[in-house]
C-alpha positions in Angstrom: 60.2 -33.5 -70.8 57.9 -33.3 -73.7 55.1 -36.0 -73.5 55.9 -37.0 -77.3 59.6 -37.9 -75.7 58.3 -39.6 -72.6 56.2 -41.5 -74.7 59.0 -42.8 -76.9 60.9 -43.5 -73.9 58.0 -45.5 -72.6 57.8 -47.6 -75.7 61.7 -48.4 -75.6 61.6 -49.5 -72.0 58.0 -51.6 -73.3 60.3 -53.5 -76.5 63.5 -53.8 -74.4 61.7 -55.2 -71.4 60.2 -57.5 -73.2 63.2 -58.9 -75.4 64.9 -59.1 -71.7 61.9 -61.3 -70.4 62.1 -63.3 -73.8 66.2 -64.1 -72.8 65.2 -64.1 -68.8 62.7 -67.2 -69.4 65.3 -69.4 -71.2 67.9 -68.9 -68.7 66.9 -67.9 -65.1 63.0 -68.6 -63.8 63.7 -65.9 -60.8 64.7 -63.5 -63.4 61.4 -63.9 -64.7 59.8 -63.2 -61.7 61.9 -60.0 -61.0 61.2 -58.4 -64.5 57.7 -59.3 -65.2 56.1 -56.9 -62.3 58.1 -53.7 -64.3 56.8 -54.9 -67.3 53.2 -55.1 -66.3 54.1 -51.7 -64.9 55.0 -50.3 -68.0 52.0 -51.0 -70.1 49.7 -49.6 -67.3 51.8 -46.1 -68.2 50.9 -46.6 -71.7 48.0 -47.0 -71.7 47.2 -44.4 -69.0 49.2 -41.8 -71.1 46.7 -42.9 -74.0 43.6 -42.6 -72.1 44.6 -39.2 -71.3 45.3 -38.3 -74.9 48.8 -38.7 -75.4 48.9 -41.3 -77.7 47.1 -40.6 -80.7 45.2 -43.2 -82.7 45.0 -43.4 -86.6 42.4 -40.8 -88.0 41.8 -38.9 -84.5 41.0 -35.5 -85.3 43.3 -33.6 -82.5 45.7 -31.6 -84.6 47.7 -29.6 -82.5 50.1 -28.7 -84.9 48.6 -27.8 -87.5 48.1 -24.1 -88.2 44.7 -22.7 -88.5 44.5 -19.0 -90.6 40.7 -19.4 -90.6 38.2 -21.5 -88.1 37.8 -21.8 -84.5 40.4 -23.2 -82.0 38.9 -24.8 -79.3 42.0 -24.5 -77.0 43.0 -26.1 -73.6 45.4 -24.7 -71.7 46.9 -26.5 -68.9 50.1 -26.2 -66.7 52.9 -28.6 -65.4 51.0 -29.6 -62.8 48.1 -31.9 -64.0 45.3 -33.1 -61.0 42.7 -34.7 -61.4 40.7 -32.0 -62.0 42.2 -30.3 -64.6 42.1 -33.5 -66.5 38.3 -34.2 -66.0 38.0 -30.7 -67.5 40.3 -31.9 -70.6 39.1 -35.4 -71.5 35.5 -34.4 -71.3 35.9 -30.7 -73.4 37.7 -32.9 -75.7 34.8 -35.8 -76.1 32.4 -32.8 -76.9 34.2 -31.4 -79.4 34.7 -35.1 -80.6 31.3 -35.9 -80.6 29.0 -32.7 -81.4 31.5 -31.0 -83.8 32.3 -33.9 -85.9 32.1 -32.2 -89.2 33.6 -28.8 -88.5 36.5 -30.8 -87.5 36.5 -32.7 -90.7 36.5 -30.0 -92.2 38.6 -27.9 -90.4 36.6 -25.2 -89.5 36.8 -26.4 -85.8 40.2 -27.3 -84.6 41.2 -28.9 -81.1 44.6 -27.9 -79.7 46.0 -28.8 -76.2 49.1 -26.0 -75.3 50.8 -26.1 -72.1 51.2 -22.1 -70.9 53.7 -22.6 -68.6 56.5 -23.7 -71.6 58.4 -21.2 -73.3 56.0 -21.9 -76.5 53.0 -21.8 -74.8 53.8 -18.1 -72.6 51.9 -16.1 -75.4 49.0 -17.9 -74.7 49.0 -17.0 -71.3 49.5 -13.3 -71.6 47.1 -13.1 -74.7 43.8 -15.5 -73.0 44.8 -13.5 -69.3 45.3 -17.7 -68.2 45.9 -17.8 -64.5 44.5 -21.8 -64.4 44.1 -24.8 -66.5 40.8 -23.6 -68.6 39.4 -23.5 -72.1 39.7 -21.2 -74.5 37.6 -20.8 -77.9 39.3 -18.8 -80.6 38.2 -17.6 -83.7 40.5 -16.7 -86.0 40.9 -14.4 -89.3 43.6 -14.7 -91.5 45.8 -16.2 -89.1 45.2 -14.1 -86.4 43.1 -14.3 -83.3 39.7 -12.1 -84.2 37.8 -12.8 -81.2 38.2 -15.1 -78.2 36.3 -16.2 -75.3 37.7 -17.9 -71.8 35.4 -20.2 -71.0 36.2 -19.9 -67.0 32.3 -21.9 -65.9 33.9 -25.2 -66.7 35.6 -25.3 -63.3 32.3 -24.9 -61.9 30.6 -27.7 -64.4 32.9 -30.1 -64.2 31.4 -32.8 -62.1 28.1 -32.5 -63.4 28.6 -33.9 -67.4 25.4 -33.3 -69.0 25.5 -29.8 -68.3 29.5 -29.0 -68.7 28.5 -30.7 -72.4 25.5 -28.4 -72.8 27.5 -25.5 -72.0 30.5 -26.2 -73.7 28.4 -27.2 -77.3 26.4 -23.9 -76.7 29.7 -21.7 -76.4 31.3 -23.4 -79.4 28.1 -23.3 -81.4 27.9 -19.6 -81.0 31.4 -18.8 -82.0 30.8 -21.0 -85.0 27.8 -19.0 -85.9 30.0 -15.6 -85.7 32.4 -16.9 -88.1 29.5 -17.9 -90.9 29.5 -15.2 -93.5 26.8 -12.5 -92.8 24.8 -11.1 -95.2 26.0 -7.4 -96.4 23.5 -4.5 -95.9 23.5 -4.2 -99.8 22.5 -7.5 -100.7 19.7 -6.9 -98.0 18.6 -3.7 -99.9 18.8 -5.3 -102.8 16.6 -7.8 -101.9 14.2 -5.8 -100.2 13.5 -3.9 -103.2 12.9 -7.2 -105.5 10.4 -7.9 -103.4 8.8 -4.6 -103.3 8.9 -4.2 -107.2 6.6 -7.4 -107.2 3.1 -5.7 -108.2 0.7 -8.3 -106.7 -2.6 -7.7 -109.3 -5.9 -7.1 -107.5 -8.8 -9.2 -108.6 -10.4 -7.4 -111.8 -13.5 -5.0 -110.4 -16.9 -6.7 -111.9 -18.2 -4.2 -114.8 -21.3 -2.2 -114.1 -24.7 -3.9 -115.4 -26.0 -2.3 -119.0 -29.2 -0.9 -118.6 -31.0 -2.2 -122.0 -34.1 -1.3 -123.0 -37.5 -3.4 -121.7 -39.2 -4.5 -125.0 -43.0 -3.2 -124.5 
C-alpha cells in the first residue's frame, strides 16, 4: 500500500478512536481502559511515519512530484524492505540537502525526490541508475531529461559516521551543481582576451636630451 494511503488510514483509525473513547468514557469505564492502549498506539505510528518523512509539514521543501526539466535531483532510491539502515542513509541525505542546499531548493535548482524501485513506477529507475540497493542518486537534468548522473554507492560505507557522510554528500552535490552553471563559451573567451590585449599600456615619456648652449666668455 502506498504510504500516502496508509497514512490516511492511520488518521481515520486516530479520529474514530478517539470519538469511540469520547462515547466509551460516558458509558463503560473498562471500555476506556480497553481502547485507550490502541489509541496511544496509534499516535506513536504517526508520528513515527512523520519522523521518517512521510508526513509532510507546511512549506517543507521535499517535492517529489513535481517535475524537474532543468536542475539537479538529488534522488533516494529505496526498496519494500526498509531497515534500519537504509533509513539512517535517508533521513540524514535528506537533512543535508535540507540544510546546506537551502536556496537551490528554493529555487528549484536542487530538487529532493524519494522513489521506491521496486514499484511498477519506480522500475525505470532501477534499470537507468543500475540500483541493486537502497542508495542515492544525484541527477542532473537537461530539458527534461537525465544529462548526467552519479550513484553515490560510499554512503553505505559513511553512514555511521555523520560528519563525514555530510561532507561527502555536500561535496558530491556541490560539484554537480557546479556542472550545471553556465560555462563560458570559447568565443566570449577570445573575445575577451583580445580586449585586454588591445589595451596599449603607455610607457613613462623618455627624458629629452640636455641642450648644449653656449658658455658666455
Amino acid at each position: 500500500m502506498e504510504l500516502k494511503n496508509a497514512v490516511t488510514i492511520c488518521l481515520i483509525s486516530f479520529f474514530s478512536a478517539t470519538l469511540v473513547v469520547l462515547i466509551a468514557r460516558s458509558l463503560d469505564v473498562q471500555a476506556v481502559t480497553r481502547l485507550e492502549p490502541q489509541l496511544a498506539r496509534i499516535a506513536e505510528e504517526l508520528e513515527a511515519l512523520r519522523t521518517q518523512g512521510g508526513i509532510q509539514r507546511a512549506g517543507a521543501t521535499d517535492r517529489t512530484g513535481a517535475p524537474a526539466s532543468d536542475g539537479l535531483i538529488v534522488y533516494y532510491l529505496h526498496g519494500k524492505t526498509r531497515c534500519p539502515t537504509c533509513r539512517a542513509i535517508e533521513s540524514q541525505a535528506h537533512e543535508v540537502v535540507q540544510s546546506q542546499f537551502a536556496s537551490e531548493l528554493q529555487s528549484g535548482a536542487v530538487t529532493w525526490k524519494v522513489v521506491n524501485y521496486e514499484e511498477p513506477s519506480g522500475a525505470e529507475f532501477a534499470k537507468k541508475f543500475e540500483i541493486q540497493m537502497p542508495v542515492v542518486v544525484l541527477a542532473r537534468m537537461k530539458g527534461g531529461d537525465v544529462a548526467h548522473w552519479k550513484r553515490l554507492d560510499r554512503v553505505w560505507a559513511l553512514f555511521d559516521d555523520k560528519p563525514a557522510y555530510a561532507s561527502y554528500l555536500r561535496d558530491e552535490i556541490s560539484q554537480m551543481v557546479r556542472m550545471a552553471e553556465p560555462q563560458p563559451t570559447l568565443a566570449s573567451s577570445q573575445d575577451e582576451e583580445k580586449s585586454q590585449e588591445s589595451v596599449v599600456v603607455p610607457a613613462d615619456k623618455p627624458a629629452s636630451p640636455p641642450i648644449d648652449l653656449p658658455i658666455p666668455e
